[in-house]
N, C-alpha and C positions, 0 to 999 in steps of 0.2 A: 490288860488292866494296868491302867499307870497310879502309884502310889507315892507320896511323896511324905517324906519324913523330916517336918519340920520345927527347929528349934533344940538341934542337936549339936554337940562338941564333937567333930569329925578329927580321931586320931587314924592320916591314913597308912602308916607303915614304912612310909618311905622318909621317915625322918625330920618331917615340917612338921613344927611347932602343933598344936590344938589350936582348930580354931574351930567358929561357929560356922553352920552349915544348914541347907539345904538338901537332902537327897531323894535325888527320882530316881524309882525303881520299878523298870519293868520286865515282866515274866520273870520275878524273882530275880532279877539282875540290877547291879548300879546302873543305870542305864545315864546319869550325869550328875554333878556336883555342881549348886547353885551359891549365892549369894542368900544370906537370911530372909533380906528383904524382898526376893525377888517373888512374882507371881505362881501360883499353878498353873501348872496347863489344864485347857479346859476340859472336864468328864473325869479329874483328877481326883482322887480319893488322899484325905491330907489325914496324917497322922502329927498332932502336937505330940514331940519327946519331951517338952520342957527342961530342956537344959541337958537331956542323960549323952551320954559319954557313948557313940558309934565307933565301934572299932572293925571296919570290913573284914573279912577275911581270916579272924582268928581261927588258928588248928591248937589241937592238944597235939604239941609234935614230941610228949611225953611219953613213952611206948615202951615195952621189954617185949622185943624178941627172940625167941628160941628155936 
């Protein structure tokens, strides 16, 4: 199933700036990082974010071990 999430702020981890994005996501995976304006692909299930702020990957790496 391909999903695409679009008209989101892609902050992706690695230090470049926020920018606006596209993201295709399949079997629960990034599966690629597009252009806002770009097309779905087709049988594509599109999610408007309008505008929210995608942060991939965030962990609670907040933890107390004993």
């Amino acid at each position: 199933m391909l999903t695409v999430l679009r008209r989101c702020t892609l902050i992706d981890g690695a230090g470049a700036p926020p920018r606006p994005a596209s993201i295709l996501v399949e079997g629960g995976r990034i599966a690629g990082i597009a252009s806002p304006g770009e097309r779905a692909p087709e049988g594509a299930t599109v999610v408007d974010l309008g505008g929210r702020t995608l942060i991939p990957g965030l962990i609670d790496a907040h933890v107390h071990m004993q």
